[in-house]
Residue, then its C-alpha position, 0 to 999 in steps of 0.5 A: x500500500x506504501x508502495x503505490x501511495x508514494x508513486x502517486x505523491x509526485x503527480x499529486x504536487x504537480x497536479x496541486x502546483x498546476x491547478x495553483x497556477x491555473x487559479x491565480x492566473x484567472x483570478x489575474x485575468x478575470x478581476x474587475x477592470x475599468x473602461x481605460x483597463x486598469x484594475x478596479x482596485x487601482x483606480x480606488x487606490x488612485x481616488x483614494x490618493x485624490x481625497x486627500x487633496x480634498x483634505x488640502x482645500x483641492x477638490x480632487x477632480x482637478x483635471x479629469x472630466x465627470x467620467x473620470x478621464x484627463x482632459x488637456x489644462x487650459x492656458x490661463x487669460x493672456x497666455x500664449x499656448x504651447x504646441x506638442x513640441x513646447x514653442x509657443x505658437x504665433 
């Protein structure tokens, strides 16, 4: 009996070792990601590193639009803007 539980040992580890591997793969592969395809934890993560400007009189939004995304800072009144390339345009 000794015999035979010993030989099936090996195939046992690396079927365990297998089905391991297997699982946090798909766990990695299958999380919850948001539209721009970062995890959903990492965009928490992201908001939670916005609140405390909130704590510091920002509101915490400066530079996203309602969904979330970036959008381009505009010049303030007076100022020349810059092109790709950081000359000022004429």
């Amino acid at each position: 009996m000794w015999d035979i539980l010993s030989a099936l040992i090996p195939p046992a580890v690396v079927a365990t070792v297998f089905c391991t591997f297997i699982y946090k793969l798909l766990r990695r592969e299958m999380a919850p990601r948001t539209s721009d395809g970062r995890l959903v934890s990492e965009a928490e993560a992201a908001s939670g590193a916005n609140s405390t400007s909130v704590e510091t009189g920002g509101t915490g939004h400066e530079g996203t639009d309602t969904d979330g995304a970036s959008k381009p800072s505009m010049p303030a009144a007076g100022e020349v803007p810059e092109d790709e390339t950081g000359t000022e345009r004429p």
